[in-house]
N, C-alpha and C positions, 0 to 999 in steps of 0.2 A: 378748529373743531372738526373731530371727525365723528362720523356716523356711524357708530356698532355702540355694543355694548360697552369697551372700556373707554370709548368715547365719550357717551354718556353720564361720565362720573362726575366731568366738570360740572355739575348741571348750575349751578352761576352763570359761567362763560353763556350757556344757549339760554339760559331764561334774560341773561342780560341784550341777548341778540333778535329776543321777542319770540324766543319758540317753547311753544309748550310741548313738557316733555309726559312720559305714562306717570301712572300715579301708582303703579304695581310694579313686581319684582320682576323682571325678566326672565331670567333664569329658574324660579319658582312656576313661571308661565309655562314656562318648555319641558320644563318634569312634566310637569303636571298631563302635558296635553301630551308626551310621551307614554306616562301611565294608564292614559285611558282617554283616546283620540277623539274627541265627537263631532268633529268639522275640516272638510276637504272640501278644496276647492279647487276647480279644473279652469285654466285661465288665469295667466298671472298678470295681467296687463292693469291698466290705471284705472280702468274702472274698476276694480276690484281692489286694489290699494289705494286708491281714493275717496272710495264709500263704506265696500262692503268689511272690507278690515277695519275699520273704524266701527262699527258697530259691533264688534266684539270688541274693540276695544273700549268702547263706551261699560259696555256689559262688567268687561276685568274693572273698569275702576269705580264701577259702583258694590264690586264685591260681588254680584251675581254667581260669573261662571268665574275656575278657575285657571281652562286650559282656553289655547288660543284657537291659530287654524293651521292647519298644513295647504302650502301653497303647490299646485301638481301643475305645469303648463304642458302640455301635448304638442304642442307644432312648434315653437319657439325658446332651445333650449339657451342659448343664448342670454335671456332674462332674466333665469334663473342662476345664470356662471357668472354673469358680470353685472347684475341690475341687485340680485340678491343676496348672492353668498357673499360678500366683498363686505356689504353692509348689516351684517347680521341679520338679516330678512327685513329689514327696517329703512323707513322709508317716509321723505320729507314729504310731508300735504302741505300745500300751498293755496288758499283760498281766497280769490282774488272778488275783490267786493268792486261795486261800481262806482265806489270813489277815487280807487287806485289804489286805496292800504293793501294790504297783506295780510292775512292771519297765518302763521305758521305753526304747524305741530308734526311731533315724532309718531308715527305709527309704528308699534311696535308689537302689532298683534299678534303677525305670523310666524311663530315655531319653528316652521320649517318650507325648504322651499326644494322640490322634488323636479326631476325630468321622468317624463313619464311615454318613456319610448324602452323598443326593447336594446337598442343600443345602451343602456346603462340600467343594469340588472338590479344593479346596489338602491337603487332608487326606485325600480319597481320590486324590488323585494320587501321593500319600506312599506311602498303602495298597500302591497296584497296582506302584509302583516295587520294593517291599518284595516282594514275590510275587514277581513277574519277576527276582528277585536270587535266583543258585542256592544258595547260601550258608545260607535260609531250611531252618530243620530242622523249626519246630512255628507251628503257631496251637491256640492253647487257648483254653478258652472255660468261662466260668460267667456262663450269661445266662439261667440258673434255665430249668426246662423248658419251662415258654410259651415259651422262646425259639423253640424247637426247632418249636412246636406251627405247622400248615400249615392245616389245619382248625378249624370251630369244633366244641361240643357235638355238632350235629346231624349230623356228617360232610362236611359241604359246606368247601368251599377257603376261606377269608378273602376277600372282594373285594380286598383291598390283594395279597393272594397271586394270585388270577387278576390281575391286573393285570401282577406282576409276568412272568407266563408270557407275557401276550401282548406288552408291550415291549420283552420282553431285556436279557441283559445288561448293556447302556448303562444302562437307566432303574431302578433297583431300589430297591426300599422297605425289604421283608421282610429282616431280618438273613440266611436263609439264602441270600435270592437275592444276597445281597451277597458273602457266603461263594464261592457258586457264580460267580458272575463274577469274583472274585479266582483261584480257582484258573484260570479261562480265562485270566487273562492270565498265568499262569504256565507254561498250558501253553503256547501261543503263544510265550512265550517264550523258555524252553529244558526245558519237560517235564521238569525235574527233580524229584525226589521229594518227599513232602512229609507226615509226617503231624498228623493233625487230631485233636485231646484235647480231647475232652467232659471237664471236672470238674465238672460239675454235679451238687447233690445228688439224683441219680434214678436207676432202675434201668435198667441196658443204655444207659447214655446215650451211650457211642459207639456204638451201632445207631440211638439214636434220630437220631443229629447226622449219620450218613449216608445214613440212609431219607430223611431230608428234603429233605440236597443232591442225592440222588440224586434226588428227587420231581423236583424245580426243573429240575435239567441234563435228565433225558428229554421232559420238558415244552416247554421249549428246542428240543430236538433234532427232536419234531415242530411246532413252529413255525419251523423252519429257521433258528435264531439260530445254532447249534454243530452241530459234523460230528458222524458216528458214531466217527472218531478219538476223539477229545475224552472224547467217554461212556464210551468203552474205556477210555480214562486213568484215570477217576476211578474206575472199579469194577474196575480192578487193581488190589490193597490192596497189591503189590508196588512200587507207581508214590506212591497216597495210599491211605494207611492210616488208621483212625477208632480207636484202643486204648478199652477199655473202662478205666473208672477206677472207684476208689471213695476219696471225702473226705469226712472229717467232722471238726470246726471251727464252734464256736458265738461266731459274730460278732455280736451284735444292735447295736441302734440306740445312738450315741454316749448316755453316761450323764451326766450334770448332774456327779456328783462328780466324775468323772473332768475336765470340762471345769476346772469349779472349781481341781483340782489343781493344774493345768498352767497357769491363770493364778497363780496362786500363785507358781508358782516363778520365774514372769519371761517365760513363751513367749508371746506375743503371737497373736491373730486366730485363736483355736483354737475361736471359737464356730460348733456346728453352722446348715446352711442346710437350707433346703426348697427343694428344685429345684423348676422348672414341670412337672415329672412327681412331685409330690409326692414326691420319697426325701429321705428323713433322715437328711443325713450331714457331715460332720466332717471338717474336716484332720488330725484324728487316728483312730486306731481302736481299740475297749478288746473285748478279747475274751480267753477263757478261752487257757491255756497247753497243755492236749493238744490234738493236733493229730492228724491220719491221712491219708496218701493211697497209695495203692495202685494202679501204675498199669500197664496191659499192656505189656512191651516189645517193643512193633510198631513201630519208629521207622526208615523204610527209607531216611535223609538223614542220618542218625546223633541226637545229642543231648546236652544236658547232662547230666554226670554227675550225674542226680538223687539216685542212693544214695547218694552224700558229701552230700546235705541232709535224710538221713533218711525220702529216699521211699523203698517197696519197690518195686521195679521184679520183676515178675513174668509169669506167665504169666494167660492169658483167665477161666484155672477159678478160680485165685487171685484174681483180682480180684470174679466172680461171687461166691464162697463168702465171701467181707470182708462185700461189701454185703450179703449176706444174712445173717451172723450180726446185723450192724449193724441192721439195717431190721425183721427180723424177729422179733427176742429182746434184743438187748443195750442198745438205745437207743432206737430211735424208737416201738415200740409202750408203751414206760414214757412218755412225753413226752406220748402223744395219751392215755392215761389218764389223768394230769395238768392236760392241758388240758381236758376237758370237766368232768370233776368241781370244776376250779380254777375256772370260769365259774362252775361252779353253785352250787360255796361262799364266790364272793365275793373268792379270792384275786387279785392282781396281780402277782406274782411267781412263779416254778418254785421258787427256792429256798425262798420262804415255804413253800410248800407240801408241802416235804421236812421241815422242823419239826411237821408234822399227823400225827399216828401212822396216823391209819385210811389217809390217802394214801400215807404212807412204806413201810406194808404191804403195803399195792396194788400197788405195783409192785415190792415186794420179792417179791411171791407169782405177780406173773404172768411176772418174770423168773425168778426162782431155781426156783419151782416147778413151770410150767407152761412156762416157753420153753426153759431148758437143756437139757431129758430130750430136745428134739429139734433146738437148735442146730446149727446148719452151722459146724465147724471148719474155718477156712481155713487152720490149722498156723503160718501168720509172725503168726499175732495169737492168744492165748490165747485163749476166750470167758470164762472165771470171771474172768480178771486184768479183761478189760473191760468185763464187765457190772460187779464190783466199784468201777473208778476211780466207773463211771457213776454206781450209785448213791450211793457212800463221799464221791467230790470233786466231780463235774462236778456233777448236779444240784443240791446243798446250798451249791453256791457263790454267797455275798450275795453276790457283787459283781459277778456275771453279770446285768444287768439284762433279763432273758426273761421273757416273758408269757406267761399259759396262751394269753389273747385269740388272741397271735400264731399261737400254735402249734396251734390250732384251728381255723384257715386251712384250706379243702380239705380238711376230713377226710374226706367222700365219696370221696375220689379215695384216699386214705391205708390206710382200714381191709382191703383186701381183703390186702395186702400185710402190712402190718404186723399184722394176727390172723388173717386166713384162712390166713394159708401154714401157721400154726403149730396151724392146727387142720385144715387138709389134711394135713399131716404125721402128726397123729394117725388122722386116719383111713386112714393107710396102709399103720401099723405095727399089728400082730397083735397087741402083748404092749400096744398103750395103746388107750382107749378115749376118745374126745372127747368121748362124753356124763358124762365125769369131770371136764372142764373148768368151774372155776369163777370164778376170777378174770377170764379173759380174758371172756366172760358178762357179767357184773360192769361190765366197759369196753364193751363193747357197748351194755347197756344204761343205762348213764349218757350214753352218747352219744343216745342217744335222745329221754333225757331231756331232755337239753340240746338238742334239737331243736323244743323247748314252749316254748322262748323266756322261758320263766318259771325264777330263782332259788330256791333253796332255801328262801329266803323270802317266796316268793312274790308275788316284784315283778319288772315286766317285763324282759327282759333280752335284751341287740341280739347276737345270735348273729353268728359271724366267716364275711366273706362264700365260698362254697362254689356253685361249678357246681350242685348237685343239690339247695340248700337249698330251694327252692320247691317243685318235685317232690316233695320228703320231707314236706316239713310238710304240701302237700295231702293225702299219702297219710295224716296222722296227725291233721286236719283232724279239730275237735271232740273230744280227746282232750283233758284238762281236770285239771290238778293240782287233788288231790281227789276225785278221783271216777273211782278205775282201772277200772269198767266200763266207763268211754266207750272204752276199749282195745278193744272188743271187735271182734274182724274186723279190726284195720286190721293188726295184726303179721305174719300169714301170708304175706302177696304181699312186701313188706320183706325178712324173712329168706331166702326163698328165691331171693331176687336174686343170681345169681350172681357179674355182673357188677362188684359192690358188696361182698361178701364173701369173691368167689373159690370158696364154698364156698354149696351147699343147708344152709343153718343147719337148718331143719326135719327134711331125713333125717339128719344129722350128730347128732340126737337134743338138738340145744341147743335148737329154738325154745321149749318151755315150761319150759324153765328162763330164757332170758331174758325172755319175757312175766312169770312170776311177779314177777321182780327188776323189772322196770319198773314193773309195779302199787305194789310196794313203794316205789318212787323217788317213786310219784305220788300216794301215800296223804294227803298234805298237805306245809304248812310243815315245815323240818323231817324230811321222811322222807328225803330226800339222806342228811343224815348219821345218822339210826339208821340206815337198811338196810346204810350201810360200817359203822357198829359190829357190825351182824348178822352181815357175814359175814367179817367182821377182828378179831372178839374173840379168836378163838385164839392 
């Protein structure tokens, strides 16, 4: 069995192999969305072929809409030459439940699958035609935050970014500037409306995705590429709108069993590739079965009936108050406690490490005990039901192939966020006291730990790469498992980085509580795991 469209004819052969195939016409799909475009999507990777395709294609088979989406990816053309065309933009979901089954189905949403560089003309001439059609209701995007990013560390523009300001329009590299000259030809066109959805997993990320277009167009505007008309357009959110969103959806990298499965049952060419941009990816996709998105309804061109696919379609405060129960308590700061401690105990797996009691406690105690008392209820989403799934199914789930490695990624950019908010919170309520915090401490200071580069057992270990790793480790420079005096003097300037914690650790009354607990971490082999029985025996 193969994957495209005259693959699909056998449909016996794959519904006999357990895979649910569309319940609409293909080829009627891709007229259709030929004739009159109303969804682009910037980002061709698995989050986006694992959720967000699937929600229009929920939509095609209940009759709703008739055209699908066109798929644009910006930095990795690769996905599109050999993940997409080969398989008629169609693509195996694999939904892996925490029994072990399988659920499989054909997504067959996307229309078309586009490179969106100026090396391949034919493909942005597609683009701009797409724009210039008033018919276009949304371009959406998951091109992860660097996408968004215009600067580097130091604050200075990207040279590929100054470039882009002084050529214009015509010559664009940067994804945004590319964004930003699509909507010129749109307006040029017929100025019709048009809004722009950040689902990337970050905070305020449709602020970030229009600070940036808007960086690019005023930039433009004084290099005399675009009128002041023009600049007007795109900062009328009546005209183009930017909705904040909030998604969460744990897609990792294609899994061997699952590949295995699915030659098994007869599907052909399902082995993952390594693109020339290194991504690791698959004609299939295997990802866990909850799902979340939440998304502002700013949409001034109208849109798909998202809530018949199980989006909440809300307002700005709704969407702010999700991501922050999310980011802040219910999921991602359980995850980065897992990941560094998971480094340093040697795990390879999130799930393995939900089997570990002193870990399974950890972030039982820094969610239930220490994040809930000041949780943001965002009212369409419980916080107890979902910190629950989190720790009950999604984390413990063997068939979720997630890494601590992975998710250790950036965590300088992560912790201020995911533990400062919830210890700025304490310190702004009367009735708690943040120097009572001890778990979230606890993650702090194993992250630190894990900044030594050295395992639990004391053999060297290649820490996940991080904007501020260099930085940090010089400040902790001669700091030496086994020997927690060499600690000394280097903690103070650290915690009271604001920037990095969102919070003065020091006045907040935590720094010698987490200096102790790091000494503890660094007493030798081995003190990783006494100091979690130390302070997880209860």
């Amino acid at each position: 069995m193969k994957l495209c469209y005259e693959g699909l004819k056998d449909r016996a052969a794959w519904e006999a192999a357990g895979v649910a195939l569309p319940q609409f016409d293909w080829k009627e799909m891709c007229a259709a969305t030929a004739a009159e475009p109303t969804w682009v999507h910037f980002g061709a990777g698995n989050i986006f072929r694992g959720f967000i395709a699937l929600l229009q294609q929920s939509l095609l088979e209940q009759g709703l809409v008739k055209g699908g989406i066109v798929a644009a990816d910006t930095f990795d053309y690769d996905i599109i030459e050999k993940i997409y065309t080969p398989f008629d933009h169609m693509t195996l979901m694999v939904s892996l439940l925490p029994d072990g089954s399988m659920e499989k189905e054909v997504v067959a949403s996307i229309a078309e699958g586009l490179r969106a560089g100026n090396a391949f003309p034919e493909d942005m001439d597609a683009l701009k035609r797409i724009f210039r059609n008033p018919s276009l209701q949304m371009a959406s995007f998951t091109i992860t935050e660097k996408g968004y990013a215009l600067k580097n560390i130091q604050g200075d523009f990207f040279p590929f970014v100054e470039a882009d300001f002084k050529n214009g329009p015509s010559n664009c590299s940067h994804a945004m500037s590319m964004v930003a000259s699509l909507l010129l030809e749109r307006f040029n066109a017929c100025a019709a409306p048009v809004a722009m959805v950040s689902m990337d997993n970050c905070s305020h990320n449709g602020e970030k995705l229009r600070s940036s277009v808007m960086t690019v167009v005023e930039k433009w505007l004084e290099n005399g590429f675009v009128s002041q008309e023009f600049v007007a357009w795109v900062q009328d959110e009546t005209k183009v709108s930017f909705p904040w969103s909030m998604i969460d959806k744990i897609t990792p990298r294609p899994a061997k069993v699952v590949e295995e499965s699915l030659a098994a049952a007869g599907i052909e060419n399902m082995a993952p590739i390594v693109t020339s941009k290194n991504t690791f990816i698959a004609p299939f996709v295997n990802a866990e079965q909850p799902q979340y998105l939440v998304v502002e309804d700013r949409f001034p061109n109208g849109r798909p009936p998202l809530e018949k696919a199980g989006v909440y379609m809300t307002d700005r405060d709704t969407v702010n108050n999700t991501e922050k129960m999310k980011v802040t308590t219910c999921l991602n700061p359980l995850h980065t406690a897992l990941a560094v401690y998971g480094c340093l105990l040697g795990y390879d797996s999130i799930a393995a490490e939900m089997k570990d009691p002193e870990l399974k406690a950890l972030v039982e105690r820094i969610g239930y005990d220490e994040g809930i008392p000041v949780v943001v209820d965002p009212k369409i989403l419980s916080p107890m039901d979902f910190i629950h799934e989190v720790i009950d199914q999604r984390l413990p789930n063997p068939f979720i192939p997630d890494m601590p490695q992975r998710i250790a990624t950036d965590t300088s950019q992560k912790v201020a966020i995911r533990f400062g908010e919830t210890i700025k919170s304490y310190l702004a309520r009367p009735d708690l006291n943040a120097a009572d915090l001890t778990y979230i401490p606890l993650a702090i200071a194993g992250w630190l730990r894990y900044l030594l580069a050295v395992d639990d057992k004391g053999n060297p270990m290649e820490c996940s790469s991080d904007p501020m790793l260099e930085t940090l480790q010089q400040q902790l420079s001669g700091a030496t498992l086994g020997n927690p005096d060499s600690l000394d003097g280097k903690l103070p300037a650290i915690l009271s980085n604001t920037a990095l914690f969102a919070a003065d650790l020091n006045e907040a009354g935590l720094g010698g509580k987490i200096e102790t607990m790091l000494r503890e971490l660094m007493a030798g082999p081995g003190a990783v795991r006494d100091t979690l029985k130390k302070y997880l025996r209860n």
